[in-house]
C-alpha positions in Angstrom: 37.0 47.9 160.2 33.5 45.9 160.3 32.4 47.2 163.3 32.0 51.2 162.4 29.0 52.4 160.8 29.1 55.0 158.6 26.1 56.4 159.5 26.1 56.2 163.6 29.7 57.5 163.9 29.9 61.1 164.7 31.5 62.7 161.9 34.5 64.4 164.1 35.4 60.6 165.6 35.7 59.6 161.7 38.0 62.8 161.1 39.9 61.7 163.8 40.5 58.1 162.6 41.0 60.0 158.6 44.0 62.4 159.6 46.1 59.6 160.9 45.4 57.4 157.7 45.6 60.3 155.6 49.0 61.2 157.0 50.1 58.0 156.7 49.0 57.3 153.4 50.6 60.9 152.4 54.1 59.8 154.2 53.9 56.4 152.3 54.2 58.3 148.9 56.6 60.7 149.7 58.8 57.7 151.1 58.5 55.7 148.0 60.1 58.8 146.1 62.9 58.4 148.3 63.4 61.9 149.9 65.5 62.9 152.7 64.0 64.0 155.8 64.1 67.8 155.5 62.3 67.1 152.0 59.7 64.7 153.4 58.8 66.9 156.4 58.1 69.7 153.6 56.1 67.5 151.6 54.4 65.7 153.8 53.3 69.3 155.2 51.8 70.3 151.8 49.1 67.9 151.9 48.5 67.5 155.3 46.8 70.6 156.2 43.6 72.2 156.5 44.2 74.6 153.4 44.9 71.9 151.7 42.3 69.4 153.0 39.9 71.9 152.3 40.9 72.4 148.7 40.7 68.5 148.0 37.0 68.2 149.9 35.9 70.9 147.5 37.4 69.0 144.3 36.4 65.8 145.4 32.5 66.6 146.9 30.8 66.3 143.9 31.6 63.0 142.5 31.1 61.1 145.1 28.9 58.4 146.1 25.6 60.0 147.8 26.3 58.4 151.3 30.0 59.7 151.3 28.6 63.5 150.5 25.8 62.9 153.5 29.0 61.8 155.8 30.9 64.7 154.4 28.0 67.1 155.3 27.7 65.5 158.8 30.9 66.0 159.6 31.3 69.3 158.0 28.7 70.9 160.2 29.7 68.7 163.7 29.9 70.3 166.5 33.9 72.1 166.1 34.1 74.0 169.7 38.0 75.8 168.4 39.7 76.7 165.1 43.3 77.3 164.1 44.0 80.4 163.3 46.0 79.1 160.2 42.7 79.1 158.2 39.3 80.1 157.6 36.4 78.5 160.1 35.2 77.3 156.4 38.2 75.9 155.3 38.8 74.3 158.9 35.4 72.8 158.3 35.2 71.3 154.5 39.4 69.9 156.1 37.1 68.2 159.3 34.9 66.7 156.3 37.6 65.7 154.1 39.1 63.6 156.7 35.4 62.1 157.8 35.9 61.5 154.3 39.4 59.0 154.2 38.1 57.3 157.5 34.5 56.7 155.4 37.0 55.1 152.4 39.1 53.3 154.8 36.6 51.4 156.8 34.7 50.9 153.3 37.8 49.3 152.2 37.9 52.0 149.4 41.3 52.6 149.3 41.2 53.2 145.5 39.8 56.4 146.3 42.1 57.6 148.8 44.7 56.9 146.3 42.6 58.8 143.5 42.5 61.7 146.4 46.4 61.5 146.9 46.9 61.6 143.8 45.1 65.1 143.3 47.4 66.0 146.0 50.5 65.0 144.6 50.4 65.4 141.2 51.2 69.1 140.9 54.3 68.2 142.8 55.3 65.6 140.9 57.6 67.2 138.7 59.6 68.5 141.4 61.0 65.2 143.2 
């Protein structure tokens, strides 16, 4: 994606773009391990949610490059006008970033580092397929 700058695009526009390649990415890897349905849905859940998300942005924050923690901080403090009630306003937040985050890697063309991230999200799992 050539056309998106990094540093123009509002940072809740990029989370939007980063939860569908994020889910997509997550739904990839749980195919690949060849689960049923019921097993996927559950799986797929796991990683793709804002307790989660939040967890990973936390873990993640402070090795990153400097202009991916300035687009995690933009997007972290956007302008959010409603939260779930499924988590914290915090946790809703840093999950907003985290997914500014996968759209910043995907239009980068980093997608060694949304692997790196999956695999953070997977790999306590992994011995449960």
């Amino acid at each position: 994606m050539d056309n998106v700058d990094l540093r123009e695009t509002n940072g809740v526009v990029l989370a939007y773009l980063g939860d569908a390649v994020w889910e997509l990415e997550v739904r990839k890897y749980w195919i690949s391990k060849g689960l049923n349905l019921r097993n996927l849905n559950r799986r797929v859940k796991e990683c793709v949610n804002a307790k989660k998300q939040s967890q990973l942005y936390r873990e993640i924050f402070p090795n990153l490059e400097e202009k991916y923690q300035m687009l995690g901080n933009r997007a972290k403090n956007g302008n959010i006008k409603s939260f779930p009630r499924s988590c914290s306003v915090q946790e809703y937040r840093e999950a907003t970033a985290f997914e500014a985050l996968i759209a910043g890697f995907y239009t980068d063309g980093r997608i060694d580092l949304i692997e790196n991230t999956l695999k953070l999200c997977v790999e306590e799992r992994k011995d449960e397929v």
